[in-house]
C-alpha positions in Angstrom: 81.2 -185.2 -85.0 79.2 -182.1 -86.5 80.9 -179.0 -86.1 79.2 -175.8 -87.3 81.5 -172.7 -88.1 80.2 -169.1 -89.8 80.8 -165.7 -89.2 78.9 -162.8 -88.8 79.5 -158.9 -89.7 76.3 -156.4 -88.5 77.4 -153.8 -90.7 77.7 -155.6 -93.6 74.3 -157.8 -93.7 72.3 -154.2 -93.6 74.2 -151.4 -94.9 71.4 -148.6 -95.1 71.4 -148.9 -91.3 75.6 -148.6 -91.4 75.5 -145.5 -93.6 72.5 -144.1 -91.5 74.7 -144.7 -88.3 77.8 -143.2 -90.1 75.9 -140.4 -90.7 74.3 -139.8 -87.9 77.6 -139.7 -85.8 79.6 -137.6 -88.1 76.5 -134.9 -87.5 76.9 -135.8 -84.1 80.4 -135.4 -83.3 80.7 -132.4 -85.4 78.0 -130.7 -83.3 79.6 -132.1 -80.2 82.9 -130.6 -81.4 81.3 -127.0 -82.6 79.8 -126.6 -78.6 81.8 -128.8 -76.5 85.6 -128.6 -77.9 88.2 -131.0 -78.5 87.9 -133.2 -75.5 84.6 -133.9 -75.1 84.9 -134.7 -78.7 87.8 -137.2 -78.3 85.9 -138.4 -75.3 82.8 -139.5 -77.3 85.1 -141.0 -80.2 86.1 -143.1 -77.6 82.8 -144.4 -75.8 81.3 -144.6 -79.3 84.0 -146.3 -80.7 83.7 -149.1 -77.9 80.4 -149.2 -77.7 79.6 -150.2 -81.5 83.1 -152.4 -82.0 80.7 -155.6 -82.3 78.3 -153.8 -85.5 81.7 -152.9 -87.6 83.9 -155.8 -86.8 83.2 -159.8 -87.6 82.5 -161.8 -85.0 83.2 -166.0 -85.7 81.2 -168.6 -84.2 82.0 -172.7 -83.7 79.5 -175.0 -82.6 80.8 -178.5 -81.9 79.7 -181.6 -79.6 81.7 -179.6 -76.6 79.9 -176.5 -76.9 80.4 -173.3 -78.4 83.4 -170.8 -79.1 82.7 -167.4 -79.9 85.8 -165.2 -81.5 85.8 -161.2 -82.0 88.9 -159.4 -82.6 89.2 -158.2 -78.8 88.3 -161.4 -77.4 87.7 -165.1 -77.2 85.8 -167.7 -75.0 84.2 -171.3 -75.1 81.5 -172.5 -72.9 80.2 -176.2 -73.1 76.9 -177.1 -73.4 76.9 -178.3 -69.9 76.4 -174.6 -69.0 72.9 -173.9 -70.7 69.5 -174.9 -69.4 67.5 -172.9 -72.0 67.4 -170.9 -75.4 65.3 -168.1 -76.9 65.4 -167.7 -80.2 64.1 -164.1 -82.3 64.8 -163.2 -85.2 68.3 -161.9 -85.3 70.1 -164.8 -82.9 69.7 -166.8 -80.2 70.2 -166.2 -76.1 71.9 -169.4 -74.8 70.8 -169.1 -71.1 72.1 -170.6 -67.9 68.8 -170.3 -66.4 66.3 -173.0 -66.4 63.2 -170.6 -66.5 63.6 -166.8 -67.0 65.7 -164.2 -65.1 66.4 -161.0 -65.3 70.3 -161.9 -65.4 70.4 -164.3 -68.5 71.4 -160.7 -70.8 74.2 -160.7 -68.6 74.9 -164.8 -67.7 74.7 -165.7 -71.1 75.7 -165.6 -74.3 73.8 -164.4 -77.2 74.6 -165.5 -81.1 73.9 -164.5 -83.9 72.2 -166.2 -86.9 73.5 -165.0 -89.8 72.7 -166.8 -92.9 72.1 -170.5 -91.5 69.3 -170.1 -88.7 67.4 -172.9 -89.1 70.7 -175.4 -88.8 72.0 -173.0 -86.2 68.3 -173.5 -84.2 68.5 -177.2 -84.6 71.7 -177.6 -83.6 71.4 -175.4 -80.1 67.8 -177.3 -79.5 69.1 -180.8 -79.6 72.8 -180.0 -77.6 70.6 -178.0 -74.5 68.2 -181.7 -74.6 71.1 -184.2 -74.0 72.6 -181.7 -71.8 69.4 -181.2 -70.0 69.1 -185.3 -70.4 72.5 -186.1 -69.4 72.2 -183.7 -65.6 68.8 -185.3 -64.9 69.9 -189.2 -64.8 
């Protein structure tokens, strides 16, 4: 049974975008804080702080003959195979789509991975598990 596991951490793979961002914040909350006072400021720590949880924290992915578990520190869920009709690949991951053809609700219906350092195995894998699933419904 192949079973492929790897995890993935935005803010580590490119770090001149992390320090940019880092940057770019503690301007921004410090100009937020000189004309808007403390609670605005605490109130944009907070939206900011959810908002960009999955670039600073590692997400871990399993692929397996059952389907796919996806684990971040605030949450966990598996889906089966059974549950995708198509993939689109670029070139940072790959949308896993419930959707034979494409809609404007797969960004929220399914479930988008991440490549990091194995695409090509990660590609293969996802393209052969949507064909027997896609095989399997049709008989």
């Amino acid at each position: 049974m192949a079973v492929l596991r790897w995890s993935v951490l935005p803010a580590r793979k490119s770090r001149k975008k992390t320090w940019g961002l880092l940057i770019f914040l503690a301007g921004f909350l410090t100009v937020l804080h000189l004309f808007y006072g403390i609670f605005f400021l605490c109130l944009a720590i907070i939206l900011l702080l959810l908002s960009l949880l999955p670039f600073f924290l590692k997400t871990k992915y399993e692929m397996n003959e059952e389907g796919i578990a996806v684990r971040k520190p605030y949450s966990r869920f598996t889906k089966g195979w059974s549950q995708f009709r198509s993939f689109y690949p670029d070139k940072n991951g790959v949308l896993l789509s419930p959707f034979r053809k494409p809609s404007r609700l797969e960004n929220f219906r399914g479930v988008y991975i991440l490549f990091g350092e194995n695409r090509a195995e990660i590609l293969e894998f996802v393209q052969r598990k949507i064909k027997e699933a896609d095989a399997t419904e049709s008989v």
